[in-house]
N, C-alpha and C positions, 0 to 999 in steps of 0.2 A: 461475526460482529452484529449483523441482523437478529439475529435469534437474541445476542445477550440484549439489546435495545427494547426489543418484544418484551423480553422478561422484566425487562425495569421499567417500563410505560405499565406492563398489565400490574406489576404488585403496585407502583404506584397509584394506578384504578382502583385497586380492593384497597387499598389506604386511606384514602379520599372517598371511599364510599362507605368506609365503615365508620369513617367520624362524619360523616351528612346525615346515615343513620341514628349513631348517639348522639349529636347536636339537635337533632329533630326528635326522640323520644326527652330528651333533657330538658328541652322547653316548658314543659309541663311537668314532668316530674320538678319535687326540689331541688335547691341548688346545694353544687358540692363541687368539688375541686373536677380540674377534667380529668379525664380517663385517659391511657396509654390505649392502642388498640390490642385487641387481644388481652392484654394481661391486666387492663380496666387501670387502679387504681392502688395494685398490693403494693406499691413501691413506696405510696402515701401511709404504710400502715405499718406498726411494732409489732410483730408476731408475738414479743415477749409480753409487751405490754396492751394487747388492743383497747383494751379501755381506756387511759392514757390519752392514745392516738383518738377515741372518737371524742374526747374530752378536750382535746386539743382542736379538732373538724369544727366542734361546733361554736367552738369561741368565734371562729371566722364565718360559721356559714350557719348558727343559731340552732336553736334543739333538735329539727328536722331536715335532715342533709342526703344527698344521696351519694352511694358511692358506688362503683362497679368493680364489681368482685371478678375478675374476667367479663365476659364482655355481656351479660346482662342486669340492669341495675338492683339495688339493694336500700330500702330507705331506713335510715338509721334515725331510734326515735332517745332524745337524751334529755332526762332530768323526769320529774316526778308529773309535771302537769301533759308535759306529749305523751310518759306513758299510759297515764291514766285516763286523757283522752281520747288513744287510741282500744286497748287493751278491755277498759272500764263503759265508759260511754259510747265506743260503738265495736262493744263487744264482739257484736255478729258480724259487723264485716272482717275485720281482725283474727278469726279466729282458723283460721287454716294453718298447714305445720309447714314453712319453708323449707327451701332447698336443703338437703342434706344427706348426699351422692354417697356415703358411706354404709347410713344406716337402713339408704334405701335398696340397698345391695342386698343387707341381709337383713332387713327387715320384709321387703317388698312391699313396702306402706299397706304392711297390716301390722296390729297389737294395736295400743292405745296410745304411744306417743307420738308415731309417726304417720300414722294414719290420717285421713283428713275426712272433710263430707261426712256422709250422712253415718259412710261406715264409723268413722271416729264416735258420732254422737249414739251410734247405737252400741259400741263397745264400750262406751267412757260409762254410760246411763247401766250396763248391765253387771261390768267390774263396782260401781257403787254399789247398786244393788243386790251383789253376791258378798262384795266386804261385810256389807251393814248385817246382811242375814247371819254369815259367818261369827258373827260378833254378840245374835243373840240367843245361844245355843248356851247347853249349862253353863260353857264355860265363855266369861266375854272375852277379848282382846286386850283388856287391862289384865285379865287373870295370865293370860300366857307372858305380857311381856314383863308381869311380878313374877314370874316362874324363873323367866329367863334370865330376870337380872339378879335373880340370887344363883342361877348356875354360872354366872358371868363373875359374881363375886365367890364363888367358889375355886373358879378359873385362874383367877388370881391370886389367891391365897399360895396358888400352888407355885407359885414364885418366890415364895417365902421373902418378900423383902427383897430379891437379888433384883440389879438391873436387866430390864427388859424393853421389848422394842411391842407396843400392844396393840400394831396394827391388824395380826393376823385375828385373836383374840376379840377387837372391838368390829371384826367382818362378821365374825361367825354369830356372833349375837344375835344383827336385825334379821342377817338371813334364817337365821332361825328361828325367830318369830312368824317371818314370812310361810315357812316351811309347817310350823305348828297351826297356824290359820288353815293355808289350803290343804296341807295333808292330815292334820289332824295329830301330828307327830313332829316332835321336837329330837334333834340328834346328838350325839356324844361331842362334844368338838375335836375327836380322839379316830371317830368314823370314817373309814377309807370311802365310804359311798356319796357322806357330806361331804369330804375334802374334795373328792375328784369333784364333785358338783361346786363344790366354790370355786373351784378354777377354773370351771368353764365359764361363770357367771363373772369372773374377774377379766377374764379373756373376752367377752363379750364385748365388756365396759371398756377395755382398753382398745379393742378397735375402734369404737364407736367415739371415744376422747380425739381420734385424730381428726387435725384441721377441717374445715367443710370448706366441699367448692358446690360451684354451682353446677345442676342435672337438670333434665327431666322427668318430671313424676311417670309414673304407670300405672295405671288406675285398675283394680281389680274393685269386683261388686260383693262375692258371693261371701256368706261367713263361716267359715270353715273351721275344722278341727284345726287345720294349721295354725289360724287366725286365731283361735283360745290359745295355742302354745307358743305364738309369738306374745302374747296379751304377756300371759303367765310370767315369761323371759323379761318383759318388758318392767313387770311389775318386783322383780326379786332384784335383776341388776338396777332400776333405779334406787328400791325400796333400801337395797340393802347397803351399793359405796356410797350414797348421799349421807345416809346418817351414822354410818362409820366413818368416813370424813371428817365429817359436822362433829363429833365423841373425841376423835382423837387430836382435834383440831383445839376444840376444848378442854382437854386434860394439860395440852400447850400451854396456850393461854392460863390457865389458872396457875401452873407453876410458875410462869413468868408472874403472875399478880399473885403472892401467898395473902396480900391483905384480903382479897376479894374471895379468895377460899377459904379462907378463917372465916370472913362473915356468912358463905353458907352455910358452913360446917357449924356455925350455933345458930341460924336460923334450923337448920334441921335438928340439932338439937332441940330446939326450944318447942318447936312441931312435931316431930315423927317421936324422936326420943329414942332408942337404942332398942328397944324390944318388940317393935312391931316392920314389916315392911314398909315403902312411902305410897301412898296413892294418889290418883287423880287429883281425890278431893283436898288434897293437901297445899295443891299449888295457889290454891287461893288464898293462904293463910302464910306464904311465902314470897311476898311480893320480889325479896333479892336476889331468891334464885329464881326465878320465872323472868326478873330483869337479864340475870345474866346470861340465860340463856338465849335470851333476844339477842343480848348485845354479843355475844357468842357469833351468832347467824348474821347479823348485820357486818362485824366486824372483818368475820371469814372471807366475805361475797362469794361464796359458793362458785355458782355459776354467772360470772361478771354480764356476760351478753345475752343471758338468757338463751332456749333452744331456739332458731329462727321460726318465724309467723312468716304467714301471707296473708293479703287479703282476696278473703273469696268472693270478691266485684270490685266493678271497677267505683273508683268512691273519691268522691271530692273532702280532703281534708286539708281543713287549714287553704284552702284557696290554690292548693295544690293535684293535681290529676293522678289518682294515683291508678294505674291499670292494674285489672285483675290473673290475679299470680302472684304478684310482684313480692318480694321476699322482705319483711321485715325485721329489723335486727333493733331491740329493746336493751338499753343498756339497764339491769335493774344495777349494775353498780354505782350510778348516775343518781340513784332514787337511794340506796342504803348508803351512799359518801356524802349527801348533802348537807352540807355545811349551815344550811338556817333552820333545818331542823334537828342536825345535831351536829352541835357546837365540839370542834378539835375534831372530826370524825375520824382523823384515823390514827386516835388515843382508842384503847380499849376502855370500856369506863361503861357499866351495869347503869350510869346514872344517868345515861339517854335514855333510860326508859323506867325511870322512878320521877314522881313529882316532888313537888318541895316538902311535901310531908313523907315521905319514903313510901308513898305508894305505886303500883305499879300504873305505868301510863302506855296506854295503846297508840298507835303511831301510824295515819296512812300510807308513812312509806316504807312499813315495813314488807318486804314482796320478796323474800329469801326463795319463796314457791312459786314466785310467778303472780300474777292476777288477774281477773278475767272467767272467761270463758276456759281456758287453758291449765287456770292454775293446778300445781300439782293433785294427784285423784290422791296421794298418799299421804298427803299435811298432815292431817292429823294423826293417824298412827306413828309419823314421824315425832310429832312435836311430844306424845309422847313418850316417844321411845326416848326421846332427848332426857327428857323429865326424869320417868324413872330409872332410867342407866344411871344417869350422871347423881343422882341425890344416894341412890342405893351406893354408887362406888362410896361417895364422898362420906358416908353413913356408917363404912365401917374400914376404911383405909384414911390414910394420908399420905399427901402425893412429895416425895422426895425426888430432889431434882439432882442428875449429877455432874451438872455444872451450877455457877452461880446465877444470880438469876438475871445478871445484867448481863452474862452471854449468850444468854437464851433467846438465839433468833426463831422471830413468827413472821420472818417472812414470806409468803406462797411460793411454791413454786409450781409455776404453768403449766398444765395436763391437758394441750388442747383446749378444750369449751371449758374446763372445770379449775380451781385453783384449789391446790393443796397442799396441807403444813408439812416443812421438810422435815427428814427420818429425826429420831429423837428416841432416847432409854428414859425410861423414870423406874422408881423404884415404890411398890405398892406398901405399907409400909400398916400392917392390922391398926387398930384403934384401940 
C-alpha cells in the first residue's frame, strides 16, 4: 500500500511540475488554449481538417496562438498580415526549418529543405546557381519542358480517347524535366530504370506526407557528396509530386468548370493557334489562362500549413517572447481563403485574379510557394511547368468527363502536410 501511495504522490509531482513548467514558458509565449501534459494540445485539433481547427484557435485567441504539439510549444501564425510580418519583414529571424522527426530521420538535416543555418543558405545559394547555369546551356529549361510537353501529349494520344486515370502519366512529366536538366537526358515513360526511379521518389514523398511530431535537430557542418545527393532527392520529390498534383488537380477542376476551359481553349487559340508549340512569352498575352492558373494554385491549397519554420533567435514579436527554436507553423491557407481579398473563396472562379477590364491582376496573398526567405527554390520552373503542360494539353485535346459535371467531386483529400484531388478517369479526346 506504501509503494502504491509513493507512486501516486511522485506521478502526481511530475504532473504538477510539468504544467508549473508550461505555465511559466506560456506567459511569454502567445496565448492559446491549455495543453494536456505530455500530449500538449492534439485533442484541440482535426487531423482531417487542421486548418479548419487553427481557423477556428484563432477566432478565440486572434492570428497568433500557441499550441503544444506534445509537450513543447509551437506558434501558429493565421491570416495574411502575421504571415507576412513574420515570414516577409523579419525574414531572417523566421527563417529556420521546424521540427520535422520524419524527414529528419532520413534526411539528417541535409539537402535544401530541411536543412537550416548556414548550411541551408550555402546549398539553397548553390542549387540556384547550378539551376540558373543549367538553364543557359544551348539548350534553356523552357526548351526541355516544350520537349516534354509534346512527349506528354504524345503520351496521351496513346489513350486514344479511352478512360483513363493520368496520375501516373502527369508524375512522369516534371520528373522528367528534372531528370533532362541535371542529367542532361530525358527517359521513355516506358523505361524500367525511370519507373523504378519514380518509385523511389514516390516512396520518399509518401513517407515524408506522414503526420510531424516534435524532435530534436542534429546538426551536422561539413558539405558532403551525401549532402548533394540528399539536395538532388530533395529537389526531384519536391519538384516532381507538387506539380503533378498541382496538373492533375487541374485537369479536375476544368472538367468540373467546361465554361472556364472553353474560354482557355480560345484564348489559345486566338494566341498560339494550332501550328506552333506555347511559350513563355505567350502568357502575357493570355491573361485567362495565367488567371486560371492562379486561381488553380489558390484554390487547391496545396500545402494548407505550410512546411514548419523556426525562429533562429530569440525575438520579440508582436509584444510576445518568442524563444529561439521555437517552431513555427504558417497557415498559408489562412492567406489563399481570405475572404476580403477574394470574394466567395472557396468558389473556383479565374476571376480572383482578373481585373474589371479582363486583365490579369497580381495578388500579395498569393503564397501557393511559400514567401520569404524560405520560399520554394523551384517557383519558377514549377509555374512553368504549369503554363506549358496545361496550355499544350488543352492545345490539342479536350477533356471528356465520365460523369456529369455536377458529380464531379474536388474535394481534397488529406495526405498528411499536403492536400490532394481524389482518384478520377477523364477521357483525352484529339482536337
Amino acid at each position: 500500500m506504501d509503494s502504491f501511495v509513493f507512486l501516486v504522490l511522485s506521478l502526481s509531482c511530475l504532473l504538477l511540475l510539468s504544467l508549473w513548467r508550461q505555465s511559466s514558458e506560456r506567459g511569454k509565449l502567445p496565448p492559446g488554449p491549455t495543453p494536456l501534459p505530455i500530449i500538449g494540445n492534439f485533442l484541440q485539433i482535426d487531423v482531417k481538417d487542421i486548418s479548419q481547427s487553427f481557423t477556428n484557435l484563432s477566432k478565440v485567441y486572434g492570428p497568433v496562438f500557441t499550441l503544444y504539439l506534445g509537450r513543447k510549444p509551437t506558434v501558429v501564425l493565421h491570416g495574411y498580415e502575421a504571415v507576412k510580418e513574420a515570414l516577409i519583414d523579419h525574414g531572417e529571424e523566421f527563417a529556420g526549418r521546424g521540427s520535422f522527426p520524419i524527414a529528419e530521420r532520413v534526411n539528417k538535416d541535409l539537402g535544401i529543405i530541411f536543412s537550416n543555418g548556414s548550411r541551408w543558405k550555402e546549398i539553397r545559394r548553390f542549387s540556384l546557381m547550378t539551376l540558373r547555369n543549367l538553364g543557359m546551356g544551348k539548350r534553356t529549361i523552357e526548351d526541355r519542358v516544350q520537349e516534354e510537353a509534346q512527349c506528354l501529349v504524345e503520351g496521351l494520344r496513346k489513350t486514344n480517347g479511352s478512360p483513363c486515370d493520368p496520375t501516373f502519366i502527369l508524375s512522369c512529366a516534371p520528373c522528367n524535366v528534372i531528370c533532362s536538366i541535371i542529367f542532361q537526358n530525358r527517359f521513355d515513360y516506358k523505361d524500367q530504370d525511370f519507373l523504378t526511379f519514380m518509385e523511389k521518389v514516390n516512396e520518399n514523398v509518401r513517407i515524408l506526407s506522414s503526420p510531424w511530431l516534435q524532435a530534436n535537430h542534429n546538426q551536422l557542418s561539413e558539405f558532403t557528396v551525401e549532402h548533394l545527393a540528399t539536395t538532388l532527392n530533395d529537389l526531384f520529390g519536391a519538384g516532381t509530386e507538387t506539380t503533378s498534383t498541382t496538373l492533375r488537380y487541374a485537369l479536375l477542376l476544368l472538367l468540373k468548370h467546361p465554361h472556364v476551359t472553353a474560354k482557355v481553349q480560345k484564348e489559345i487559340d486566338r494566341v498560339v493557334g494550332r501550328h506552333r508549340s506555347p511559350c513563355m512569352k505567350d502568357r502575357n498575352h493570355m491573361p485567362y489562362t495565367d488567371a486560371m492558373i492562379h486561381e488553380v494554385q489558390r484554390f487547391i491549397d496545396l500545402i494548407p500549413t505550410n512546411l514548419p519554420h523556426a525562429v533562429t533567435c530569440d525575438i520579440k514579436f508582436r509584444n510576445y517572447l518568442i524563444p529561439k527554436g521555437t517552431t513555427i507553423i504558417t497557415s498559408l491557407s489562412s492567406v489563399l481563403h481570405d475572404s476580403k481579398e477574394f470574394p466567395n473563396p472557396e468558389v473556383f472562379d479565374p476571376g480572383h485574379f482578373l481585373d474589371k477590364n479582363g486583365n490579369f491582376k497580381k495578388s500579395d496573398y498569393f503564397m501557393p510557394f511559400s514567401t520569404g526567405k524560405r520560399i520554394c527554390v523551384g517557383e519558377g520552373l514549377a509555374r512553368m511547368e504549369l503554363f506549358l503542360f496545361l496550355t499544350t494539353i488543352l492545345q490539342n485535346f479536350n477533356l471528356k468527363s465520365l460523369v456529369h459535371t455536377e458529380d464531379i467531386d474536388t474535394t481534397p483529400v488529406a495526405n498528411g502536410f499536403a492536400s490532394l484531388p481524389p482518384p478520377y478517369q477523364l477521357c483525352f479526346i484529339p482536337v
